[in-house]
N, C-alpha and C positions, 0 to 999 in steps of 0.2 A: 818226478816233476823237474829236476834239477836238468837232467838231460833234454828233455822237452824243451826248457827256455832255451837253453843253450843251441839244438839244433831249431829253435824258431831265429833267435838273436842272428845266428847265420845268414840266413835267406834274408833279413832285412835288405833294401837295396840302398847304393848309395845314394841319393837324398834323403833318404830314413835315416840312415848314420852320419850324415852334415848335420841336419836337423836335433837330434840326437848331441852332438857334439856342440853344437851351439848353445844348447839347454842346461846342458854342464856349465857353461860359463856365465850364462846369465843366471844358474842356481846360485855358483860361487859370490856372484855378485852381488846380488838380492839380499842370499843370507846376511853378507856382514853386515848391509846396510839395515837388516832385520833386526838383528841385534843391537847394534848401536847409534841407531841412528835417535829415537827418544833420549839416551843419555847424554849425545852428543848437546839435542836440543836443552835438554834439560840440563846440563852445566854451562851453557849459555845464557840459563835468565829464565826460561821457560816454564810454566807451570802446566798441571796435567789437563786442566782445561783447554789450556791454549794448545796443549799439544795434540788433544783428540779433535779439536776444528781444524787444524792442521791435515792431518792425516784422512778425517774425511772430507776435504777439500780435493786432497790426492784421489779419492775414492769413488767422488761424484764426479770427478773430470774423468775417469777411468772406466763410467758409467755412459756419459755422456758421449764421448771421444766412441767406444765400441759402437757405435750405430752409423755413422757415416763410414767408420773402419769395415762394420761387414758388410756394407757396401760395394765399397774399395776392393775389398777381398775376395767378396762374389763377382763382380765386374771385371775387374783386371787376371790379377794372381793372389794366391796366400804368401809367395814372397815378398810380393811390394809390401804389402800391410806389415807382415814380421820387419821387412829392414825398417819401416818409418818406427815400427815399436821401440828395434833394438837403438834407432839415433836420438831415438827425442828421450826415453828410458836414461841411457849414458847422460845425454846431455844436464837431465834435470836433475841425475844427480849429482855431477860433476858441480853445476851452481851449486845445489844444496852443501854442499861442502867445503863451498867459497866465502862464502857470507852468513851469517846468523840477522840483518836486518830482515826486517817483515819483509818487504818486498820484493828481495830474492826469493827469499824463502818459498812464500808465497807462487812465485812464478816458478820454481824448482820443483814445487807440490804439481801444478796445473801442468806445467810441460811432463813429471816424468808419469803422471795419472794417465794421460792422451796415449803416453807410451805403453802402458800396460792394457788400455782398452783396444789398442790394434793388434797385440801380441794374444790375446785372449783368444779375438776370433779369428787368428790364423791357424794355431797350432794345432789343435785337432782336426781342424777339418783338412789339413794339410797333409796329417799320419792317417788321417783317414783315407782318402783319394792315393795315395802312393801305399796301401798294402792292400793286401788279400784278406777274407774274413777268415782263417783260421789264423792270421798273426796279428789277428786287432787284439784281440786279448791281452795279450805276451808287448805287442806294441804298447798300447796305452798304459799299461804297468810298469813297463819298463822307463817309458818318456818321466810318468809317476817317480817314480825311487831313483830313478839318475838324478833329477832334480834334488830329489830329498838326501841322495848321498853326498850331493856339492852342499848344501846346507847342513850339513853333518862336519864336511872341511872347515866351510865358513865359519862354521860357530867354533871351531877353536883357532883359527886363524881369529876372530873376531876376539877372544879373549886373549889372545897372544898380542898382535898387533900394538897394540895401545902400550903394551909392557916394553916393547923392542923398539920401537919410539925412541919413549923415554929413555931407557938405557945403551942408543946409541950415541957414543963417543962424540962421531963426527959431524951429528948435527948438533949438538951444544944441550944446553938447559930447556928441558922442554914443559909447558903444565898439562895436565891430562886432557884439556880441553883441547891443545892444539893436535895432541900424540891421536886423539878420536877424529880428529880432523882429517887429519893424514890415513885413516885408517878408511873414512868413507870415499877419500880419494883413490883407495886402492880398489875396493868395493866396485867405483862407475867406471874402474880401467878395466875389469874383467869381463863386465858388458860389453862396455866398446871392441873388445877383440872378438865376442861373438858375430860380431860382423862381418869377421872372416872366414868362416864358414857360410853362414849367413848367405852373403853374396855369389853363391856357388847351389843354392838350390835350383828346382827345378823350376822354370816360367810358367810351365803349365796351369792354366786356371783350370775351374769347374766345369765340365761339359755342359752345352747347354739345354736344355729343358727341351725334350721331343715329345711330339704330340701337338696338340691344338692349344690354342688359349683354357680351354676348356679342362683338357685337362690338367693343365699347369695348377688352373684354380683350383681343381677338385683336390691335388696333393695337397696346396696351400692349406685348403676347407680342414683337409684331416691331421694336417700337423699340427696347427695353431691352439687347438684344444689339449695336446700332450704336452704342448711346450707351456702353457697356460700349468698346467701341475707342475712340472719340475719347476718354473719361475717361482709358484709361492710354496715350494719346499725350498728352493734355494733361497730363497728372500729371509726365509724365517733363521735358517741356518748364518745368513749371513748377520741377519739382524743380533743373532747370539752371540758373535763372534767378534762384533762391533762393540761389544761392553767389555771385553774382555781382554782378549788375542793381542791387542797392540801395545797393551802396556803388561806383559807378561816380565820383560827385563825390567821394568820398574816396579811390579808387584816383586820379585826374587830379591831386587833390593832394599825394597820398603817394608813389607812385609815378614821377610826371613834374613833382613841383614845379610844378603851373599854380596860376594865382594864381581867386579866385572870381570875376575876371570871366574870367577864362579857359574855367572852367567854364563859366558861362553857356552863353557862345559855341557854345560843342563842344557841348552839350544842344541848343541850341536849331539848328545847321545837323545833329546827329545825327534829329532829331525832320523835319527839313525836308525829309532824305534819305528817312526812312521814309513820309513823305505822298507821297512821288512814287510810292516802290514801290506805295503801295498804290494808288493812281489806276491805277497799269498795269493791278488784278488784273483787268478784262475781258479786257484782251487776251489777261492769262495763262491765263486760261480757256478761251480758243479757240483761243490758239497749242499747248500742252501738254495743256488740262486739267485739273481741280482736283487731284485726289491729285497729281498729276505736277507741277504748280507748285505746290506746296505744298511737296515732296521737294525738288526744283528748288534752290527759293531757301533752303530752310534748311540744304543740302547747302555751296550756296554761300558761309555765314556763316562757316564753322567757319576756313575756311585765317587769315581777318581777326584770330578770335578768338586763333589761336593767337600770331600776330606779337605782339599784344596782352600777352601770357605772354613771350614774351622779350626785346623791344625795350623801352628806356626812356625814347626820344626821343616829348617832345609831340606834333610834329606829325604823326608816323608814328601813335602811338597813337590822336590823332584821328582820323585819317582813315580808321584800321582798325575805329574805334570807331560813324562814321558808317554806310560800309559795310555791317558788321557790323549795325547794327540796322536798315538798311534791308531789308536779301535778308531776315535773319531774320521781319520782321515784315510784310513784304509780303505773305503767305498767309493774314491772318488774316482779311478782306473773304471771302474764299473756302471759309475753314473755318469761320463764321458762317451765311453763307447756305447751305450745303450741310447744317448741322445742323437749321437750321431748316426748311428745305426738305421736310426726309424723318420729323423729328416731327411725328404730330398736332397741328391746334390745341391741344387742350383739355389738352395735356400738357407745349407749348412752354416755359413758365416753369419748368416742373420738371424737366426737359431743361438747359435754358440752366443752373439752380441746381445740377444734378448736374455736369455738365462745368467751371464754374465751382469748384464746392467741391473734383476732384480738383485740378485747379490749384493753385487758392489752399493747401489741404492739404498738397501735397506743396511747396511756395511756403515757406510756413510752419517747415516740418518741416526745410529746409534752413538757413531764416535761424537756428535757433537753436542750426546750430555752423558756419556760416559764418564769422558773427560770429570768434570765436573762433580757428577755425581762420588768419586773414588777421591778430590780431592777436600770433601766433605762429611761423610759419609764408608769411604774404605773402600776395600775390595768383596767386602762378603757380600754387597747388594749387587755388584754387577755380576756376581758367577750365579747368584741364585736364579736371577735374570737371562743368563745365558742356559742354564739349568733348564729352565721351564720351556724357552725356544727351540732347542733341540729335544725335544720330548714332543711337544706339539708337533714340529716336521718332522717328527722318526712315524709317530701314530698316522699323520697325513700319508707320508710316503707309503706305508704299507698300506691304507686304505684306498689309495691312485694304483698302485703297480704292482700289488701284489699280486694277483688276480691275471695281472696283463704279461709280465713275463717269467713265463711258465719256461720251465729245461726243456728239452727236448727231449723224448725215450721215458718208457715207465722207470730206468733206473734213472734219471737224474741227469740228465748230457750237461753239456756246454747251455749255458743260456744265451 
């Protein structure tokens, strides 16, 4: 297998490896701001209610923003749409790291959400159109775990950071609040440099639609019913993920007393766990199957999550914690390419913005009584909560797709 990626990695062309290269830096980027960014707000004044309307404020503009974005993307290029992602992404979080009033704030939520709804429905359909079907595999796993190996740097840059701050000499006396400051300032500068690659893809848009109006419609007629099941499996997943996922660096604090480079840490070998998974998703392809490793691995997540809920020892919760978002997110290489796979061209961006928006939607919809709920109530209602969401879309997903994509060959091909 090891040689396979490798002579696939090869043959990628260059705008697959700009693209690629761009993804690295806006992983770098993300991550730290993934990390620290709730502690920043939260040593600011902030409490975890106000933090989770926050965040799903980001989440519903990142929902909303992707439907004129795959628009843009089917019309134009998947370039234009990725640079507006990568300018308005940097920009919003360069505010957010300028100001803690609401109203930055706020508009740093709104502009860098817009930012991540345009990058959403570029980037797939973009690896999609510039490869071949035997390197979409190897492609979208690979796009997969580069991302999560710069979120593997970032999160110890992200526990580093804030220390090197503080104990640099020559900027003086610093409180930890401004050393996090300075750290999400470095976060929206790695963005901003994926712009330079960035700006070196290919113009090329989506072919367009040959055939009659008729047939156009008739793809239309048969995609809309497939993208209708991946939306309310992805809705549901998101909706789990929305109680949970956003305050994981303030559950390691609150919860297990870890200190912020602790967190780091546990982010960034969490993030390092999930790149392996997802390197695997060829194999999980041909050993299972897509629907069936898909089912597979987020079946697997739940037993991790639940120790999670009742154990309060650090290094248990890490390592349940690692676990846990490796099986969980291992299937996402596979349910990328299989969406893209089976929408039209000329539909792909709006495709990508509908599945994205139920996510993000139901993402959204969660954080704004999660929040809440965890500062009244703890963390053991929101995981049980996410618990039962990802259980529900594991039994949907296999009961949609299981049936539908089948290997190829009585031994088991490629799916």
């Amino acid at each position: 297998m090891k040689s396979t990626y490798l002579l696939m990695v090869l043959t990628f062309s260059p705008a697959l490896r700009r693209m690629l290269a761009a993804q690295c830096l806006v992983g770098l980027g993300s991550g730290i701001f993934a990390v620290l960014f709730n502690l920043y707000l939260k040593s600011g004044g902030y409490q975890e209610d106000a933090i989770g309307r926050l965040l799903a404020l980001q989440s519903l503009a990142a929902a909303l923003a992707s439907i004129p974005m795959g628009w843009v993307a089917d019309r134009t290029s998947r370039r234009t749409a990725y640079l507006i992602g990568l300018s308005a992404i940097s920009s919003g979080y360069f505010l957010a790291s300028q100001s803690l009033a609401v109203g930055p704030i706020v508009l740093a939520a709104i502009i860098a959400g817009c930012g991540q709804g345009a990058m959403m429905v570029a980037v797939q359909p973009f690896l999609q159109e510039h490869s071949h079907r035997r390197q979409r595999p190897y492609l979208f796993s690979m796009n997969f775990s580069l991302v999560l190996a710069m979120n593997v740097l970032s999160g110890f840059l992200a526990g580093w950071l804030p220390g090197f701050f503080r104990s640099s000499a020559w900027m003086g006396p610093m409180t930890e609040h401004r050393s996090l400051q300075l750290s999400l300032l470095a976060g929206a500068g790695f963005i901003f440099l994926a712009i330079l690659p960035g700006v070196r893809l290919s113009r090329s848009g989506p072919r367009p639609p040959g055939g009659t109006p008729i047939d156009v419609a008739g793809e239309a007629a048969r995609a809309w019913p497939l993208l209708t099941r991946f939306m309310m499996t992805s809705a549901l997943i998101g909706a789990g993920a929305g109680m949970i996922v956003p305050y994981f660096n303030l559950y390691f604090r609150d919860w297990t007393g870890a200190s912020i480079a602790q967190i780091g840490t546990v982010f960034a070998l969490g993030q390092f766990g999930t790149a392996i998974g997802g390197i695997s998703s060829p194999w999980l392809a041909r050993r299972f199957g897509s629907a069936r490793g898909v089912v597979l691995t987020q079946m697997l997540s739940l037993p991790f999550m639940a120790i999670m809920a009742w154990r309060h020892e650090f290094w248990l919760c890490a390592l349940c914690f690692i676990f846990r978002g490796a099986f969980m997110n291992m299937s996402s290489p596979l349910r990328q390419e299989t969406l893209m796979e089976r929408i039209p061209p000329a539909f792909r961006a709006r495709a990508s913005a509908a599945d994205s928006s139920a996510w993000n939607l139901a993402w959204a919809g969660s954080m704004f009584v999660s929040g809440g709920i965890i500062r009244h109530h703890g963390y053991a209602p929101c995981l049980a909560i996410t618990f039962g969401c990802y259980l529900i879309s594991s039994i949907l997903y296999y009961i949609f797709f299981a049936g539908t994509y089948k290997c190829d060959g009585p031994s088991g091909g490629r799916c």
